[in-house]
mmCIF file as Biopython writes it, N, C-alpha, C and O atoms, coordinates in Angstrom:
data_model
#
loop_
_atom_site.group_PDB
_atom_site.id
_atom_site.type_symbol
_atom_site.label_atom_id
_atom_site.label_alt_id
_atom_site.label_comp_id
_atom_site.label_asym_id
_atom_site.label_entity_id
_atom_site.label_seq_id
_atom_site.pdbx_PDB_ins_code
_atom_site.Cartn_x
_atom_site.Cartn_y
_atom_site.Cartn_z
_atom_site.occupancy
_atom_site.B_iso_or_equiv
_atom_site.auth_seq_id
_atom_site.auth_asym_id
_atom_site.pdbx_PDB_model_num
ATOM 1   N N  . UNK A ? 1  ? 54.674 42.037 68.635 1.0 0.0 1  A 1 
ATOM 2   C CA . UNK A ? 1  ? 55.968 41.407 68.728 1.0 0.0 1  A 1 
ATOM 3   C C  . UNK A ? 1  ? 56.015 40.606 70.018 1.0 0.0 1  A 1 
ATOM 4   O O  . UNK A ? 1  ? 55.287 40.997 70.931 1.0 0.0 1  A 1 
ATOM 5   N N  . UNK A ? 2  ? 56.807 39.491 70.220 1.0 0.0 2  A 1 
ATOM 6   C CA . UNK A ? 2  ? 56.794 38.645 70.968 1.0 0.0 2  A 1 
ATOM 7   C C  . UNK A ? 2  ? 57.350 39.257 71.949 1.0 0.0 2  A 1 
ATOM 8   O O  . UNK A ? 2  ? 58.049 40.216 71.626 1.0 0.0 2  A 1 
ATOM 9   N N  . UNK A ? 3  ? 57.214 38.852 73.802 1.0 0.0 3  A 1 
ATOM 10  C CA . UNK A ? 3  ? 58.332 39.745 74.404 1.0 0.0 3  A 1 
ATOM 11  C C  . UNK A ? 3  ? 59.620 38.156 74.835 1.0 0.0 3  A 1 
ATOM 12  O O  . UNK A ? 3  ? 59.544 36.928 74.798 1.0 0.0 3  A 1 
ATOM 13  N N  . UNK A ? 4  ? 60.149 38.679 75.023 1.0 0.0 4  A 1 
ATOM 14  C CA . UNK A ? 4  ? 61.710 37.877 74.909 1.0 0.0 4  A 1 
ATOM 15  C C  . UNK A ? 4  ? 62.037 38.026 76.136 1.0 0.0 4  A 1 
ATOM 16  O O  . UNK A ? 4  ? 62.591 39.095 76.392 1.0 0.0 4  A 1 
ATOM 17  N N  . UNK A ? 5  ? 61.808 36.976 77.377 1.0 0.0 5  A 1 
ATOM 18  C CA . UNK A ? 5  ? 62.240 37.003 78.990 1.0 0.0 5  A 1 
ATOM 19  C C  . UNK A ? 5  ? 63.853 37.722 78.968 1.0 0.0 5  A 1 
ATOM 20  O O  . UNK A ? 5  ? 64.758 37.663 78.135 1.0 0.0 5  A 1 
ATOM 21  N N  . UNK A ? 6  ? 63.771 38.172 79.834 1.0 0.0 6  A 1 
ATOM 22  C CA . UNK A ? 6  ? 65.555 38.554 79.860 1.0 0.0 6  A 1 
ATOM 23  C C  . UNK A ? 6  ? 65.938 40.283 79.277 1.0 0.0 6  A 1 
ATOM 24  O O  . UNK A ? 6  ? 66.902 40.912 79.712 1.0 0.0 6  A 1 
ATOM 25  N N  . UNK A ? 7  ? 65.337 40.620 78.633 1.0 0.0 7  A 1 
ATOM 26  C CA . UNK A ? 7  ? 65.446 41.522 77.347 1.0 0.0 7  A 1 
ATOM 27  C C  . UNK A ? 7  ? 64.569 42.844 78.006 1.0 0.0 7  A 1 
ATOM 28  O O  . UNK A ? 7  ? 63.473 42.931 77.453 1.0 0.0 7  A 1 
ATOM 29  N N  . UNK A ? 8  ? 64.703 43.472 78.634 1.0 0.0 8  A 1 
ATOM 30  C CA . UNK A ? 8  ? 63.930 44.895 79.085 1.0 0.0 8  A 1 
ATOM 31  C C  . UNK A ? 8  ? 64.329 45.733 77.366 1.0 0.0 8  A 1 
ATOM 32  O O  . UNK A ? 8  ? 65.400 45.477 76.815 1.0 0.0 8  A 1 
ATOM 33  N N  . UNK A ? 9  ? 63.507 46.509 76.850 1.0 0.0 9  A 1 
ATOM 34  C CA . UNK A ? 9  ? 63.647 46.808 75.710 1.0 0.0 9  A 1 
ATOM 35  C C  . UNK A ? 9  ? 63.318 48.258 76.445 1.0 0.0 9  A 1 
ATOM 36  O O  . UNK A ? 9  ? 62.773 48.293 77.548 1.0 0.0 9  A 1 
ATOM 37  N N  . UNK A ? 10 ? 63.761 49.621 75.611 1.0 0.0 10 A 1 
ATOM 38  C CA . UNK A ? 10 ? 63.294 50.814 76.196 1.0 0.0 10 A 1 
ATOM 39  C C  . UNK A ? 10 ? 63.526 51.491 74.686 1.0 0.0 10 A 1 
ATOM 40  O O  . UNK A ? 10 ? 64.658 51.689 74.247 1.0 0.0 10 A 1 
ATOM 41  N N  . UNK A ? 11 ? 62.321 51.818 73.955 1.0 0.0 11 A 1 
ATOM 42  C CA . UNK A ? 11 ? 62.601 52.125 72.772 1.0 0.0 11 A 1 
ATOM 43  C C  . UNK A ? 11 ? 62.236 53.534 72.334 1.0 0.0 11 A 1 
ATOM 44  O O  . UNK A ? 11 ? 61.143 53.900 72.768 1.0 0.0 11 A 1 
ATOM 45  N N  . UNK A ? 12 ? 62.938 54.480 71.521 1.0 0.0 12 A 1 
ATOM 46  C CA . UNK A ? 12 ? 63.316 55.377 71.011 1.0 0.0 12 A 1 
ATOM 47  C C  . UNK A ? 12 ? 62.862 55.716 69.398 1.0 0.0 12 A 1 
ATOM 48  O O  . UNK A ? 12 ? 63.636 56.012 68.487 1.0 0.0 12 A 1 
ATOM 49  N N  . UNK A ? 13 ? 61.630 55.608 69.331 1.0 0.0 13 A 1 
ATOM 50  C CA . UNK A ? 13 ? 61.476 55.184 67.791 1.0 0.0 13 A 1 
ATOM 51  C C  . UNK A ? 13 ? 61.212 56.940 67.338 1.0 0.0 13 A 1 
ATOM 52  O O  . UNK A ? 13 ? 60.820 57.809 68.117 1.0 0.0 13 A 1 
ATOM 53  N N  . UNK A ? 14 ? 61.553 57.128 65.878 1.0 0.0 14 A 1 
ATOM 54  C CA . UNK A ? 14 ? 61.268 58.348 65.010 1.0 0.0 14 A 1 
ATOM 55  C C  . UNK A ? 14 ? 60.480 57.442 64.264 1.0 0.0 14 A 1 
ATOM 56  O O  . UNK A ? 14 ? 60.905 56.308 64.041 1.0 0.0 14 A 1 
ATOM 57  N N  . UNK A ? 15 ? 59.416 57.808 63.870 1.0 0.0 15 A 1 
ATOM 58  C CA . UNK A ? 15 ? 58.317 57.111 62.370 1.0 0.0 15 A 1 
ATOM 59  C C  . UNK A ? 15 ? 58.871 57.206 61.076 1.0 0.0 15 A 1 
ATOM 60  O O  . UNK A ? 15 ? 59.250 58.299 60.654 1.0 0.0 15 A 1 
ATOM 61  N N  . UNK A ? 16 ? 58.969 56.037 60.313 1.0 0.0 16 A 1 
ATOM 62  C CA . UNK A ? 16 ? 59.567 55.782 59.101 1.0 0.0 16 A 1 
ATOM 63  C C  . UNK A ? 16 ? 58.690 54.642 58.349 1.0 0.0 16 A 1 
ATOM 64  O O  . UNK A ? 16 ? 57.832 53.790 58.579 1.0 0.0 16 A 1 
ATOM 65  N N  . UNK A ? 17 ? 59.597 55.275 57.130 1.0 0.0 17 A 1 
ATOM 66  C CA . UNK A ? 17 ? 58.457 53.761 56.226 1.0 0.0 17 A 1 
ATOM 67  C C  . UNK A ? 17 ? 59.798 52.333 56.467 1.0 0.0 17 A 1 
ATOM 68  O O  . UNK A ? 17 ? 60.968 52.685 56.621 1.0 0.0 17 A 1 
ATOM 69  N N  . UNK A ? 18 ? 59.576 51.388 56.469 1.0 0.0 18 A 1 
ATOM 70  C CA . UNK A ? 18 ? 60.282 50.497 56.400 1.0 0.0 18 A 1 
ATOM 71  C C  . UNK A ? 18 ? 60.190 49.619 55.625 1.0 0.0 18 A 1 
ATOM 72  O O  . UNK A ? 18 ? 59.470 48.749 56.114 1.0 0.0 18 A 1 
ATOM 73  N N  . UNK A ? 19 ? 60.780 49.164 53.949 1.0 0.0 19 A 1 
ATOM 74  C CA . UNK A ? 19 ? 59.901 48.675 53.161 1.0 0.0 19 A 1 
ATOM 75  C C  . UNK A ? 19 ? 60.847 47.104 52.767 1.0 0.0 19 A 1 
ATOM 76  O O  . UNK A ? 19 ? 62.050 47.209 52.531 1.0 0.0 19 A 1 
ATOM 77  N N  . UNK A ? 20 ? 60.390 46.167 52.744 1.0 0.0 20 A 1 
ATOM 78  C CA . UNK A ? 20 ? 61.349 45.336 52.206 1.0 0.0 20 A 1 
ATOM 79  C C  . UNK A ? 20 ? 62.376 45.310 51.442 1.0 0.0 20 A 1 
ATOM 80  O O  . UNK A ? 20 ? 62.516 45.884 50.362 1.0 0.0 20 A 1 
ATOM 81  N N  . UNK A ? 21 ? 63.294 44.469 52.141 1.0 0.0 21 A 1 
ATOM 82  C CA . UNK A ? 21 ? 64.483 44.694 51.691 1.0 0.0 21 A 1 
ATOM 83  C C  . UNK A ? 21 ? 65.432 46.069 52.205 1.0 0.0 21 A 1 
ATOM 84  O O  . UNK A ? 21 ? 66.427 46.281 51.512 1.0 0.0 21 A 1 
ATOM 85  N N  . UNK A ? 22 ? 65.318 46.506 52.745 1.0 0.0 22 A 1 
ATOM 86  C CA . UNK A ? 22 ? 66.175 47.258 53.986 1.0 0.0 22 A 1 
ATOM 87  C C  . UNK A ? 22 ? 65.992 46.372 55.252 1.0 0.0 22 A 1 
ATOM 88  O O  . UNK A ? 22 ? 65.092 45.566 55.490 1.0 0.0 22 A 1 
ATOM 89  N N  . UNK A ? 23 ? 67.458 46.848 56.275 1.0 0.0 23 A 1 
ATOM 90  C CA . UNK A ? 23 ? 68.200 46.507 56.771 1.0 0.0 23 A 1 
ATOM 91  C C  . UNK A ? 23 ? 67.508 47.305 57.968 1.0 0.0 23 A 1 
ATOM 92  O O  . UNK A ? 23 ? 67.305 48.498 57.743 1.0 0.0 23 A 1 
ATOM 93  N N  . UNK A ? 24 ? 67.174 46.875 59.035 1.0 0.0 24 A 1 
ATOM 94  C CA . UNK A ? 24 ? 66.750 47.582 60.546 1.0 0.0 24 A 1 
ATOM 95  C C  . UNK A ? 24 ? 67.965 47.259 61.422 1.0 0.0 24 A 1 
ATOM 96  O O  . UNK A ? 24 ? 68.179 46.088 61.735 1.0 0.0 24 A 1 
ATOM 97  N N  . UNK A ? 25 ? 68.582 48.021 61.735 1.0 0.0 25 A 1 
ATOM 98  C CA . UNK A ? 25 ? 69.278 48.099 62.852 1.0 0.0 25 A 1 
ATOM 99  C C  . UNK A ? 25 ? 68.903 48.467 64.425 1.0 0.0 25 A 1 
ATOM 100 O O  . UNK A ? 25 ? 68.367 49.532 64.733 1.0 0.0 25 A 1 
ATOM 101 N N  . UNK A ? 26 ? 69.187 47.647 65.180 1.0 0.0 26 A 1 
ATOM 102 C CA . UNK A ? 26 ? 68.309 47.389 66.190 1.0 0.0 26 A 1 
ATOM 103 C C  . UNK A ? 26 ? 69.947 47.945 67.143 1.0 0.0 26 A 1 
ATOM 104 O O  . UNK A ? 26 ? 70.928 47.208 67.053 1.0 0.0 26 A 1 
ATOM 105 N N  . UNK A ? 27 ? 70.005 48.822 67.707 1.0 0.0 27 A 1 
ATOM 106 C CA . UNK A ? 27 ? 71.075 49.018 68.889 1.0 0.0 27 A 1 
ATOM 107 C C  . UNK A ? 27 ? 70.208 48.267 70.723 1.0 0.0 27 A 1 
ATOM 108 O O  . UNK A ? 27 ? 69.034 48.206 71.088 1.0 0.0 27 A 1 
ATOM 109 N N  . UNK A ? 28 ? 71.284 47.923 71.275 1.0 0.0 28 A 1 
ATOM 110 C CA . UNK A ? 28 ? 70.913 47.517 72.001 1.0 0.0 28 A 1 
ATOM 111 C C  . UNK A ? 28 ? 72.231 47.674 73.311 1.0 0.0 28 A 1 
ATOM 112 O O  . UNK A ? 28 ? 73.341 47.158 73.185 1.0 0.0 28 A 1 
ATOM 113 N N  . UNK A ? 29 ? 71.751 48.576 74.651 1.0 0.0 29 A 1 
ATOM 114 C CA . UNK A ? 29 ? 72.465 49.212 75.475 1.0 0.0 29 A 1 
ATOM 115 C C  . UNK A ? 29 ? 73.305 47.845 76.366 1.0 0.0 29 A 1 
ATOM 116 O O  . UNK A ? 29 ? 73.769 48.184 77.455 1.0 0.0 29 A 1 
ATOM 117 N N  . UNK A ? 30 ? 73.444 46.849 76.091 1.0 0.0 30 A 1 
ATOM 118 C CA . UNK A ? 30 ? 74.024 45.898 77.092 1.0 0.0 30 A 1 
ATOM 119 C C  . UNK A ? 30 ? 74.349 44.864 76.294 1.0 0.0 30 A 1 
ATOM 120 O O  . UNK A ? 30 ? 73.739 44.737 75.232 1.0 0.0 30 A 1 
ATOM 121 N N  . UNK A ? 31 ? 75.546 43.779 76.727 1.0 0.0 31 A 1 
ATOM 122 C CA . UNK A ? 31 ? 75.962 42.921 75.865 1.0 0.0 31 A 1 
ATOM 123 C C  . UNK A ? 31 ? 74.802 41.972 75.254 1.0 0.0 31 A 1 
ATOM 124 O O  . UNK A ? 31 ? 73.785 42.554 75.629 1.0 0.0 31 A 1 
ATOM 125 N N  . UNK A ? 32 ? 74.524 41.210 74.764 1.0 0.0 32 A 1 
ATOM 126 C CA . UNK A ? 32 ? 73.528 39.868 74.287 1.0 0.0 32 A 1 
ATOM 127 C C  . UNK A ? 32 ? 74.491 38.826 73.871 1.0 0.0 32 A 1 
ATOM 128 O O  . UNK A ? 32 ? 75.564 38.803 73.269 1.0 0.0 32 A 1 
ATOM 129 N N  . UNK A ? 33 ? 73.543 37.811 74.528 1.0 0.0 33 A 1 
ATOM 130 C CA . UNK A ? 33 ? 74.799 36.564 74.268 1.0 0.0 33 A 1 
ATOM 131 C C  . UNK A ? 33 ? 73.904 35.819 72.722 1.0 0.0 33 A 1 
ATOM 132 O O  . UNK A ? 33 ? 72.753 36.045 72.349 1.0 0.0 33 A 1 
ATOM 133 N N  . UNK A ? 34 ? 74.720 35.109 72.238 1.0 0.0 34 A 1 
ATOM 134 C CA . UNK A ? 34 ? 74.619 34.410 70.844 1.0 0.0 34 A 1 
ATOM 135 C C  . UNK A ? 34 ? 72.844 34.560 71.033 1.0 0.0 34 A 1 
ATOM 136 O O  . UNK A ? 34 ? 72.177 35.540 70.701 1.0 0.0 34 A 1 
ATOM 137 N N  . UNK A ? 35 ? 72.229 33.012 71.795 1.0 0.0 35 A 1 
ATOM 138 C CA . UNK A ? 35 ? 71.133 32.814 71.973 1.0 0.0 35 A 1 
ATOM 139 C C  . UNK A ? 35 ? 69.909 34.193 71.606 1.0 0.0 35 A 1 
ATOM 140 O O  . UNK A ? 35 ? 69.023 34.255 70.754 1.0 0.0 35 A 1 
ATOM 141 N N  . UNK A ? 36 ? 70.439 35.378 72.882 1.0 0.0 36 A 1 
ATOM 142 C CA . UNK A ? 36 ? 69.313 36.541 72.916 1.0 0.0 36 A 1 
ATOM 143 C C  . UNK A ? 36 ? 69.110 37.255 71.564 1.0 0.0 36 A 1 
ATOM 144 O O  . UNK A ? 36 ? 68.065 37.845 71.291 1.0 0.0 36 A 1 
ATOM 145 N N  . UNK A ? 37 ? 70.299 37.157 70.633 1.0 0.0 37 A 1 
ATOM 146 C CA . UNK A ? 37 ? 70.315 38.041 69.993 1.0 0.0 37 A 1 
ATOM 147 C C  . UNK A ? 37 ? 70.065 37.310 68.674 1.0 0.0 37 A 1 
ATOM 148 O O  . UNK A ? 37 ? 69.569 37.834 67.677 1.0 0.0 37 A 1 
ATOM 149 N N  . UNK A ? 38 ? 70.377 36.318 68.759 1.0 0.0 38 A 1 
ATOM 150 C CA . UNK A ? 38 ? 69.587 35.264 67.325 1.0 0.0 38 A 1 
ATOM 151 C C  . UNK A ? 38 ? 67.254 35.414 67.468 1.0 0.0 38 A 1 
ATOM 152 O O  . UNK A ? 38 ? 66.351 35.568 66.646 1.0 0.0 38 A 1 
ATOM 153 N N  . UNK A ? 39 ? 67.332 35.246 68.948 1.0 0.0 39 A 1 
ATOM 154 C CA . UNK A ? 39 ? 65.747 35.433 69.598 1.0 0.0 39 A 1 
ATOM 155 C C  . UNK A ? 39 ? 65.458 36.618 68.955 1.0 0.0 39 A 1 
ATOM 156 O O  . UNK A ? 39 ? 64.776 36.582 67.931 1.0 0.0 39 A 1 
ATOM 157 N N  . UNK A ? 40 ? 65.845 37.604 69.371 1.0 0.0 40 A 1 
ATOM 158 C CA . UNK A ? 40 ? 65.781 39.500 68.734 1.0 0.0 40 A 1 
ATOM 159 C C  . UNK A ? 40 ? 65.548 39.554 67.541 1.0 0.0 40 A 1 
ATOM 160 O O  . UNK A ? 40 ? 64.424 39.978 67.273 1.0 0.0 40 A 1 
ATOM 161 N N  . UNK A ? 41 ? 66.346 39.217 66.488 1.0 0.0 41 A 1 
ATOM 162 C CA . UNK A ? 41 ? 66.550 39.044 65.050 1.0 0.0 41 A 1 
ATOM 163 C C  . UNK A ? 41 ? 65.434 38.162 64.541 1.0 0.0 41 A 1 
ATOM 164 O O  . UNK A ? 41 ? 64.627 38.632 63.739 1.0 0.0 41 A 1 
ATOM 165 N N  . UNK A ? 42 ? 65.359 37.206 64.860 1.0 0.0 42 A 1 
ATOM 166 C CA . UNK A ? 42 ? 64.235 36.286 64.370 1.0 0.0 42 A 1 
ATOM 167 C C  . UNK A ? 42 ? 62.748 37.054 64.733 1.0 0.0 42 A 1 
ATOM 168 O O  . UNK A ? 42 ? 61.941 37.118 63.805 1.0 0.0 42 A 1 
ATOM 169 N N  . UNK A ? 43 ? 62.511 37.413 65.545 1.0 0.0 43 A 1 
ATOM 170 C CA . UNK A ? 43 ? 61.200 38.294 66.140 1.0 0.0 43 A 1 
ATOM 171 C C  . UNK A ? 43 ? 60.863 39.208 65.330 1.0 0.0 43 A 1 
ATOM 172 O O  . UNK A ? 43 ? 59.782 39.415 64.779 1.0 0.0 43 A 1 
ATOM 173 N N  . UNK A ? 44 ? 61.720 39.686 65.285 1.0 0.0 44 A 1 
ATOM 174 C CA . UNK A ? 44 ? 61.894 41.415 64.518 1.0 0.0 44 A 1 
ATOM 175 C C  . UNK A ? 44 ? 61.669 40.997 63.056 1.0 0.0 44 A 1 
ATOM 176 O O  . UNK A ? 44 ? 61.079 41.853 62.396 1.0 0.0 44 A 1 
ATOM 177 N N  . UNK A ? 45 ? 62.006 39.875 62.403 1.0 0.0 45 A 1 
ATOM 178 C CA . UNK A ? 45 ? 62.535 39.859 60.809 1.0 0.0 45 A 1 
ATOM 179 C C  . UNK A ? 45 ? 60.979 38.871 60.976 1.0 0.0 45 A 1 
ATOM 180 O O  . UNK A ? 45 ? 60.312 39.174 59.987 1.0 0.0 45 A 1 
ATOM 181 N N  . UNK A ? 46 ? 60.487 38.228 61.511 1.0 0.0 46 A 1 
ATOM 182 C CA . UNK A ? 46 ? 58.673 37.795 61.824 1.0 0.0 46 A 1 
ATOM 183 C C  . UNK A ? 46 ? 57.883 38.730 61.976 1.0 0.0 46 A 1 
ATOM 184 O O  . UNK A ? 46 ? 56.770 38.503 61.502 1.0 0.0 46 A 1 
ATOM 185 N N  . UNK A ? 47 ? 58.061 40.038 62.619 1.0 0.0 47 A 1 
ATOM 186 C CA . UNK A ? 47 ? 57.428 41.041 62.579 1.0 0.0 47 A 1 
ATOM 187 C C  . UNK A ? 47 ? 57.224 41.677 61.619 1.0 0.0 47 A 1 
ATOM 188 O O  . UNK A ? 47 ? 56.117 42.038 61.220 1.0 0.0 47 A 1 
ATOM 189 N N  . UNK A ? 48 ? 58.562 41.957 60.988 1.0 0.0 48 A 1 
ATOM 190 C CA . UNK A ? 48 ? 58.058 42.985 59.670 1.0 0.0 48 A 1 
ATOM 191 C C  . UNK A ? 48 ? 58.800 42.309 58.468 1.0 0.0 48 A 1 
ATOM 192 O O  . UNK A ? 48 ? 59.959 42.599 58.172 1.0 0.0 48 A 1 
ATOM 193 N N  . UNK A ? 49 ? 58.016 41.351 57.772 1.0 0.0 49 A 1 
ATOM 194 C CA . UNK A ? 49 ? 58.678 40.278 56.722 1.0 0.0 49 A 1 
ATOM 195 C C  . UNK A ? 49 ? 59.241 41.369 55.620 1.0 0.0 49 A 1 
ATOM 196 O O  . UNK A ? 49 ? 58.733 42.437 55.277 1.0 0.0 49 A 1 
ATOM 197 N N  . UNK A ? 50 ? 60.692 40.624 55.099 1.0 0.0 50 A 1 
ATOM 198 C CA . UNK A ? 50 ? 61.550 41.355 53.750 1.0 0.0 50 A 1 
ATOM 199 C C  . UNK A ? 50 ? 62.361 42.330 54.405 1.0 0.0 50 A 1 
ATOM 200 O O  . UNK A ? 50 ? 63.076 43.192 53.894 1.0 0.0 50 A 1 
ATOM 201 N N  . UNK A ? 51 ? 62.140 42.062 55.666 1.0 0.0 51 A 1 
ATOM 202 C CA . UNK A ? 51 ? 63.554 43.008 56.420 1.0 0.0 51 A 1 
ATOM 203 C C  . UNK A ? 51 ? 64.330 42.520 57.175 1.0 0.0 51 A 1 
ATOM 204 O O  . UNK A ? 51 ? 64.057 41.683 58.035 1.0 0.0 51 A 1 
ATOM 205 N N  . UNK A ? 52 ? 65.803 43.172 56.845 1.0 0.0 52 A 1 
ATOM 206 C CA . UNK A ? 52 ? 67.047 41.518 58.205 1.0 0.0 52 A 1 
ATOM 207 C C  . UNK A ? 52 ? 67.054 42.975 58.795 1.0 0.0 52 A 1 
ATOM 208 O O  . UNK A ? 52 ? 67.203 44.138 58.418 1.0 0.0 52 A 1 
ATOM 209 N N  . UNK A ? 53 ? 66.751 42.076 60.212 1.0 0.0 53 A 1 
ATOM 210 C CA . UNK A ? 53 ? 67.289 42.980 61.140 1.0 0.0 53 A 1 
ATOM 211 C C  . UNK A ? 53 ? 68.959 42.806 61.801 1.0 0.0 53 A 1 
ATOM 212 O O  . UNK A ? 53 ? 69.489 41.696 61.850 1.0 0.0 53 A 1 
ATOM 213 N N  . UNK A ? 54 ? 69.522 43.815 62.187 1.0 0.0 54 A 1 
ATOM 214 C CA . UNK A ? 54 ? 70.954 43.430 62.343 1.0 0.0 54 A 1 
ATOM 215 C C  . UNK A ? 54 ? 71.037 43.994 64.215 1.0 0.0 54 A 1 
ATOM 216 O O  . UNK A ? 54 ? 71.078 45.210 64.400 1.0 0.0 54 A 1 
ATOM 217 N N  . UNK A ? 55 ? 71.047 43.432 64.959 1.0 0.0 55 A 1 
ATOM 218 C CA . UNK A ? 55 ? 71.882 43.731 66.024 1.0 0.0 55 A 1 
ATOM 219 C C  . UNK A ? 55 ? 72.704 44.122 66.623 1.0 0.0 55 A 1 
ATOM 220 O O  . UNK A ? 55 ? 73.563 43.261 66.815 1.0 0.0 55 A 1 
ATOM 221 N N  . UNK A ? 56 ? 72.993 45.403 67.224 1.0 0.0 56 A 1 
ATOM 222 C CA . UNK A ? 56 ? 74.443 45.995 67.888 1.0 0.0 56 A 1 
ATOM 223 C C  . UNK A ? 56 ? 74.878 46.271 69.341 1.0 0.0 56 A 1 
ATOM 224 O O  . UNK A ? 56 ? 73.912 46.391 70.094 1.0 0.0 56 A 1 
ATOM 225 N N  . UNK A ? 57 ? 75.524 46.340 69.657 1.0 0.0 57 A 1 
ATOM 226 C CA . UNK A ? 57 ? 75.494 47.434 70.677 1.0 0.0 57 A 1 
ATOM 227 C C  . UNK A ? 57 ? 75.913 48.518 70.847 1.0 0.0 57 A 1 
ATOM 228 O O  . UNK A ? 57 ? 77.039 48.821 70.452 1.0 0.0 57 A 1 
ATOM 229 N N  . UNK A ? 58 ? 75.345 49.130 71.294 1.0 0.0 58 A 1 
ATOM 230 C CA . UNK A ? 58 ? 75.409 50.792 70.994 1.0 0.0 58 A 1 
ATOM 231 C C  . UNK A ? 58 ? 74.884 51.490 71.569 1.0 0.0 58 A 1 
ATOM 232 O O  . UNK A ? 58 ? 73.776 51.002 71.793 1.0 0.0 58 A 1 
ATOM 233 N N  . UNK A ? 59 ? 75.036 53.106 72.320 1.0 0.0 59 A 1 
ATOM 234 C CA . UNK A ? 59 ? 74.258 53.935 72.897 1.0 0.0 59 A 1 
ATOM 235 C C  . UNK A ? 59 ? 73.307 54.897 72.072 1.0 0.0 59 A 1 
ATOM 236 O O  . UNK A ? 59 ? 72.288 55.499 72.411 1.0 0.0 59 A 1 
ATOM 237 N N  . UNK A ? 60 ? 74.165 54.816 70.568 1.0 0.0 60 A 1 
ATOM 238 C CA . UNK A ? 60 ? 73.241 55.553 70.028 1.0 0.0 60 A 1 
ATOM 239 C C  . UNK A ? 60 ? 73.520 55.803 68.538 1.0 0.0 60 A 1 
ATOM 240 O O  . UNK A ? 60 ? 74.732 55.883 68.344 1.0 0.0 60 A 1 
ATOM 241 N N  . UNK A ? 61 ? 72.728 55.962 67.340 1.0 0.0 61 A 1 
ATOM 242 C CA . UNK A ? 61 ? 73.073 55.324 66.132 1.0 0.0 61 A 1 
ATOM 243 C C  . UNK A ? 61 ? 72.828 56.642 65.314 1.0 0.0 61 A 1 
ATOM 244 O O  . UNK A ? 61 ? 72.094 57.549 65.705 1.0 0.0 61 A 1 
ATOM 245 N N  . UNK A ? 62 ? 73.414 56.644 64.327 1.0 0.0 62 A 1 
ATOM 246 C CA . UNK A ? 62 ? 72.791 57.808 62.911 1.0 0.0 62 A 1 
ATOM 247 C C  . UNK A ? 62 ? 72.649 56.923 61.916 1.0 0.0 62 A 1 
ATOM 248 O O  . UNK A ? 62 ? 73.448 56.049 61.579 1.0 0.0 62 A 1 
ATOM 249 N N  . UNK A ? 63 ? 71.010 57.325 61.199 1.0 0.0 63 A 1 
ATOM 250 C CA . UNK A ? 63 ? 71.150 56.784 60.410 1.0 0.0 63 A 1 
ATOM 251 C C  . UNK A ? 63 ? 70.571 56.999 59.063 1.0 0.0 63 A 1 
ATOM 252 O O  . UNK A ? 63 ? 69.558 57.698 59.052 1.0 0.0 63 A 1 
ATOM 253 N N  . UNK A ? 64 ? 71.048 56.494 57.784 1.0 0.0 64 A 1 
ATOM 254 C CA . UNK A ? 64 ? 70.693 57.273 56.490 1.0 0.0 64 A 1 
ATOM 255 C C  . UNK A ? 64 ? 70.148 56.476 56.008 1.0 0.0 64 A 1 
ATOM 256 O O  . UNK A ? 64 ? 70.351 55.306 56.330 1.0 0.0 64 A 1 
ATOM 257 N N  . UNK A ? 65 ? 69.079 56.893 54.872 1.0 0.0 65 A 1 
ATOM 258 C CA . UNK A ? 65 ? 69.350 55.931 53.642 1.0 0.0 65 A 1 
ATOM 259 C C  . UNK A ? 65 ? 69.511 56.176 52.490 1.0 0.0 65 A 1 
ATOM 260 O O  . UNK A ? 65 ? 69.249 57.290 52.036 1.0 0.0 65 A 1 
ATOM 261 N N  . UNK A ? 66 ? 69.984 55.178 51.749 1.0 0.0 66 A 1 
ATOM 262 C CA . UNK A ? 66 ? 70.601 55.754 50.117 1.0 0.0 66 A 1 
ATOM 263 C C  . UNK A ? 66 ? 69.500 55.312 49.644 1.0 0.0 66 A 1 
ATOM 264 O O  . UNK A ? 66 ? 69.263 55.408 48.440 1.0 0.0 66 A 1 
#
């Protein structure tokens, strides 16, 4: 993945399958302005093609899937 100036990333990952067509939610501890967070999304959805990644902010997420 590309690194993105500006963007200190500190990541928290559990191992999952991630298969196209689901939705990655990406939390992120500090505001992002339009620009950073269009950069984030585009990276992420180049990284692992057939998945939108969605952007938040947040300290900390639950998450399911149906």
């Amino acid at each position: 993945m590309a690194i993105i100036p500006g963007i200190e990333i500190d990541a928290q990952v559990s191992i999952g399958i991630v298969r196209p067509g689901d939705k990655l939610v990406i939390a992120v501890a500090r505001p992002l302005d339009m620009d950073e967070r269009d950069e984030m999304r585009t990276e992420t959805e180049r990284a692992v093609p057939g998945v939108e990644a969605v952007i938040i902010q947040a300290d900390a997420l639950v998450v399911y899937r149906t």
